[in-house]
N, C-alpha and C positions, 0 to 999 in steps of 0.2 A: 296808471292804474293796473293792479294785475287783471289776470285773464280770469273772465267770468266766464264759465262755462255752458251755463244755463240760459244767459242773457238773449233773446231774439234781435238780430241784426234787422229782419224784414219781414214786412207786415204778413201775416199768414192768408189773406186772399189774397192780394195783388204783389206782392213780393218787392213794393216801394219802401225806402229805406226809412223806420221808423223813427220820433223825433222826440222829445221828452215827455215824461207821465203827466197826466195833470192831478193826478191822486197817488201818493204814497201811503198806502200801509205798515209798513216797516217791513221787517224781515223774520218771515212768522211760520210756523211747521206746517203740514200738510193736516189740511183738515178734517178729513175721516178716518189716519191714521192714528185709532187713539192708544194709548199704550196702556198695557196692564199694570196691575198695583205693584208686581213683583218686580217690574224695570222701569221703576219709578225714578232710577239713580241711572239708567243708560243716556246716553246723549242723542236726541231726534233728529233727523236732515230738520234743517232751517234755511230760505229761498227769499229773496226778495217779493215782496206782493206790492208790485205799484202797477196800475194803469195807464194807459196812451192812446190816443187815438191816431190813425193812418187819415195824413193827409189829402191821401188820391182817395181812396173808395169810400171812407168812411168808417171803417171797422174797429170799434173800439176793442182794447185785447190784453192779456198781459204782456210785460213787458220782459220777463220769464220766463220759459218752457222746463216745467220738471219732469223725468220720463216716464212714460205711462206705469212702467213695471212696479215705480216706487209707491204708484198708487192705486191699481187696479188689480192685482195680480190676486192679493187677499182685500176683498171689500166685504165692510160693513153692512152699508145704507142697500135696503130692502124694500123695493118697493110696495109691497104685499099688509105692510104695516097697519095700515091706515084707512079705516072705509073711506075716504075722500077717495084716494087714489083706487080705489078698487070700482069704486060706481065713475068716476072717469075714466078709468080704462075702456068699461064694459058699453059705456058710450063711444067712447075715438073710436074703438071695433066695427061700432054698427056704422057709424059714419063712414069708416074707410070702405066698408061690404057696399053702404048704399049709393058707393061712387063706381062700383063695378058690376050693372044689376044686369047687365048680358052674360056674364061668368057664371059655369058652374062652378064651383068650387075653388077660387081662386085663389094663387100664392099668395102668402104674405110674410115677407122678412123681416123680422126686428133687429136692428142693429143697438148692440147696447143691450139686450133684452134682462137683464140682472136676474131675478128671479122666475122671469115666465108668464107674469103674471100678464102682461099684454096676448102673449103669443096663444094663452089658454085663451082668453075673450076673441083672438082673430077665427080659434077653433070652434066657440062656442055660437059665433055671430056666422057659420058656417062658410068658415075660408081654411084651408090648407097654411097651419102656421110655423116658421122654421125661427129660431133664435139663433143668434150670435152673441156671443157674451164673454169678454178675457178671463172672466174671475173666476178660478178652478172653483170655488167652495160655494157661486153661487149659481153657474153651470151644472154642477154635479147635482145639486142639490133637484136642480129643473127636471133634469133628465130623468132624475131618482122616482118625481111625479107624472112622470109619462108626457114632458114637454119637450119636444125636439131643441133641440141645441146645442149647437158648435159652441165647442172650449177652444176661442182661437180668437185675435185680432179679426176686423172686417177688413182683410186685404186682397189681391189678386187670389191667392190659395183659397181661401173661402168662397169667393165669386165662384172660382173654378167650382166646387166641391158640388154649392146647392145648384149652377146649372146642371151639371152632369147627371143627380140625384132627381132632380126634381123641375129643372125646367127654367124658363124664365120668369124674375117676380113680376106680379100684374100690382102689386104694392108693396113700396120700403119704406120703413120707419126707421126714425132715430131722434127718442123723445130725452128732451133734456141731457142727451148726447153728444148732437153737434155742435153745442158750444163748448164741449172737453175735450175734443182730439187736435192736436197743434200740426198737425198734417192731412189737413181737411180737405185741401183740395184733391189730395190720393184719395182720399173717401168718394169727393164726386164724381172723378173719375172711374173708379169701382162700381158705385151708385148705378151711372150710365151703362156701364157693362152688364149689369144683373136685370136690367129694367126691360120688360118687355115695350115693345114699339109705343105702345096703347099704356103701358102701365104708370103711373106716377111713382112720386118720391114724398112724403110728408115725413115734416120735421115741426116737434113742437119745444120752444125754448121758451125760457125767461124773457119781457120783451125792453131790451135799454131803456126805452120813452119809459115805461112804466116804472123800472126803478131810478130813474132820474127824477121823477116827479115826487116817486113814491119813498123816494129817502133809501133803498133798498139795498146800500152799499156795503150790507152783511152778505148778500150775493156774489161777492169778491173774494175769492179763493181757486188757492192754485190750480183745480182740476177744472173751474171754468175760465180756459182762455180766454176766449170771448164771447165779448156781452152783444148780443146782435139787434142792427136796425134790417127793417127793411129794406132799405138805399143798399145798402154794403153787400147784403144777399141776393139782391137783385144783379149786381154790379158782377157776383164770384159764377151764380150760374150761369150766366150768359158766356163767360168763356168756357165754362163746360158744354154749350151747345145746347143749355137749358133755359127753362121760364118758367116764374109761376106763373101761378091760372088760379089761386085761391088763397084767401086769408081769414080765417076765422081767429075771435076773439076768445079766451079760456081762461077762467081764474085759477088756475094751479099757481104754486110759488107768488100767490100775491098777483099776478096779472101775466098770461102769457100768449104768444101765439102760437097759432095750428097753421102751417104756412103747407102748399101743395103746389108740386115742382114736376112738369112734366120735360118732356123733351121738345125742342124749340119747333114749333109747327105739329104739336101734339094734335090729340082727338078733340080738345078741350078749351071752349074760349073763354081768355083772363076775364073774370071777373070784375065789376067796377071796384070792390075795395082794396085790387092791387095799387091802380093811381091812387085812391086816396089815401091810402097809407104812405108812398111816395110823396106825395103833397103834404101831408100834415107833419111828415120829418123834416122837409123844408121849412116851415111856417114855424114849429116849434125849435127852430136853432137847431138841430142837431147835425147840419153840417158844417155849422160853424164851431167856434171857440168857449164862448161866452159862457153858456150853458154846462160844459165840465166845471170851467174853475168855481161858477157858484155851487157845484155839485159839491166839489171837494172841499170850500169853507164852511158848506154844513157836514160835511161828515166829521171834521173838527170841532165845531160847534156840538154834536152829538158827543162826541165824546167829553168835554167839559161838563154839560148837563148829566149827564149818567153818574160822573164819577163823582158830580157834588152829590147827586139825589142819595148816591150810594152812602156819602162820610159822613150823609147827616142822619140816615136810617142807623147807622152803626153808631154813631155819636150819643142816640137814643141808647144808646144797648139793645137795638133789635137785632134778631139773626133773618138773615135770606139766604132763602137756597134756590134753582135752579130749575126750566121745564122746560126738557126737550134737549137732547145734546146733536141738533144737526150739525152739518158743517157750517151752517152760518152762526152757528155759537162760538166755533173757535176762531173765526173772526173778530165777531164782538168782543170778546174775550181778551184775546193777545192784545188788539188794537188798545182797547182800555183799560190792560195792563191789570185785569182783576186776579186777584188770588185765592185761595181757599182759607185766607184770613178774613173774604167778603163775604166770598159765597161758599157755604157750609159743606154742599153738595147738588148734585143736578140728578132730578131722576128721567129716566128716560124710560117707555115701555118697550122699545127691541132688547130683548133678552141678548146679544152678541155684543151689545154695548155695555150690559151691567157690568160692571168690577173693573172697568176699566177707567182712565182719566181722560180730562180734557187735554188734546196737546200743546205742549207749550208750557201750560199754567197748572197742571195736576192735580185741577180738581177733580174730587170723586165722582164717578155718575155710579148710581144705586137704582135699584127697582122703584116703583113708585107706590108699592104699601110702604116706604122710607117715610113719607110726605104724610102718611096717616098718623104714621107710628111715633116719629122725630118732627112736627110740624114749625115749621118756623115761621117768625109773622110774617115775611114777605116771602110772594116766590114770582121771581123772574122769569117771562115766560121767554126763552130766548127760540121755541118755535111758534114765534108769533103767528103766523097762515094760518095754525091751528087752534087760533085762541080761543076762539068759539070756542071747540069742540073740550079742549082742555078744561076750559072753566067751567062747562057743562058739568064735566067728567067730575073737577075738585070742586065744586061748588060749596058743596056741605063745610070744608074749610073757612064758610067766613062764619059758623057759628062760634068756630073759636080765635073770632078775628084776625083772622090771616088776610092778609092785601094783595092784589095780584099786582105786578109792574109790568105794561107791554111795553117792549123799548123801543122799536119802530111806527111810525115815523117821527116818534118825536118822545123822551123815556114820559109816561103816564101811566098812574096808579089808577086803579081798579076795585 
């Protein structure tokens, strides 16, 4: 077999040599990479997307690393979008302030910080906030706002930078972060270095158990390495000389956790929902086998179901079109192989998404007065988390009989 480039030899916590996927996606573009209508005819990088699990620590991952440049360097996805995420920011803030309440004014670092929009709530919830963020255009943008933040990787240099500037952090973040860098444990190591004695580390991810249960294997895409349990994070901080001490529950992305990670003989004693979350990974399979492969003959089984619902909506001569072009669209999407001979168009409200396509399958994403103006009888809501809020929003659409389809966890009309 020639030389793959891209391919991970060993596992990215514990560095045990990894063994075969238990889920193949095929071989699918980068998912927030979407291209404009003008380089409709360029050719896209194209990556393996299969999963695996490490059988020493647990850490489910991909089985592919693509490099960060191909995909962060110009990004998309803004966090700021969305009142969901703006009243959860404004809360993690107060949360993080009310675990430091002998602090005047304590540091807080975002690693990852995209838009700022954390780093304003650290400011507003009265902590001193600094960002780190790779994406020129969404750093710049921060800065533009009067939010501190480094246009740089989180690596030794940047450690250096905010101690020098500013001291040591008394709190670091890295939301929906840590499971996109493929050299994580330099992160914890950096982590440790920035962290004051007393300070912690919180990380909040998507949580496996929940999309294992919850069908969530639209989750799956290149910029999330890995899909993290608590066993596996448990397992990578301890060789950094680290422990949690806390786990909260948070429905962002469908179900995640808020995990807090101090230094080993910290200020702060673990919590009881550190064992039971240890315990109920046990009890639920997840360090054994079992449990992926049924994972991955329903996500085939999903895709059968979708693609018949789909030939028989179109078999009708009905049109559908699209809601919400996250990265987990371009998932669904490539996987089940749709085209814009299915689906018409997708609209999305980020304005830096309109006129561009899906990748891969080149569907249009357009503004969503499109959906007023062009309404078609079905619309797929492929940012399902938000369906609530979406259907709220197009509601009025079912006077002219339009059907909503959620496709997770299972494709259902609405």
């Amino acid at each position: 077999m020639e030389h793959d480039p891209y391919k991970r030899k060993t596992c990215r916590y514990c560095d045990e040599p990894l063994g075969k996927p238990f889920l193949d996606l095929g071989i699918q573009p980068l998912a927030n990479n979407l291209p404009r209508r003008e380089d409709a005819a360029t050719p896209e990088f194209h990556c393996p997307l299969a999963v695996v699990k490490c059988r020493k620590c647990h850490l489910v991952q991909l089985t592919h690393s693509v490099p960060a440049a191909l995909m962060f360097d110009d990004y998309l996805y803004v966090s700021s979008t969305t009142q969901t995420f703006r009243t959860h920011f404004a809360e993690y803030a107060r949360d993080v302030r009310g675990r430091l309440p002998q602090k005047q004014r304590p540091l807080a670092v975002d690693i990852g910080s995209n838009d700022g929009l954390l780093v304003s709530c650290y400011e507003k919830a009265g902590m001193r906030g600094v960002g780190v963020e790779p994406a020129k255009n969404l750093a710049s943008d921060a800065n533009r706002r009067g939010v501190t933040t480094l246009n740089r990787y989180f690596g030794v240099e940047a450690v250096r930078e905010i101690v020098s500037q500013y001291g040591k952090a008394d709190a670091v973040s890295a939301n929906n972060v840590f499971a996109h860098i493929d050299d994580i444990q330099g992160v914890c190591r950096n982590v440790r270095e920035l962290l004051a004695d007393d300070g912690f580390f919180v990380i909040e991810f998507a949580y496996l158990a929940t999309m294992l249960e919850k069908m969530f294997f639209d989750m799956v895409y290149h910029e999330h390495v890995c899909y993290i349990g608590v066993t596996a994070l448990s397992f990578l901080f301890a060789k950094f000389g680290m422990e949690i001490f806390d786990i909260k529950e948070v429905d962002t992305h469908g179900g995640s956790l808020r995990v807090f990670v101090q230094k080993k003989g910290g200020p702060r004693k673990p919590e009881p929902a550190v064992e039971r979350f240890l315990n109920a990974e046990k009890e639920q399979g997840l360090l054994g086998e079992k449990v992926y492969s049924d994972f991955a003959a329903r996500v085939l089984d999903f895709k059968h179901k979708l693609n018949r619902m789909i030939v028989a909506v179109k078999k009708e001569g009905k049109s559908i079109s699209g809601y919400g072009a996250p990265a987990k669209a371009t998932t669904i999407i490539n996987f089940c192989e749709l085209t814009p001979a299915q689906i018409d168009y997708i609209v999305d409200d980020n304005p830096l998404k309109q006129g561009r396509l899906v990748p891969g399958r080149k569907i249009p994403i357009v503004p969503s007065a499109h959906l007023t103006a062009q309404p078609t009888d079905y619309v797929l809501i492929f940012a399902w988390n938000f369906a609530k809020e979406i259907i709220a929003k197009i509601g009025f659409l079912r006077e002219k009989n339009v059907q909503f389809i959620i496709p997770l966890p299972e494709p259902t009309t609405v």
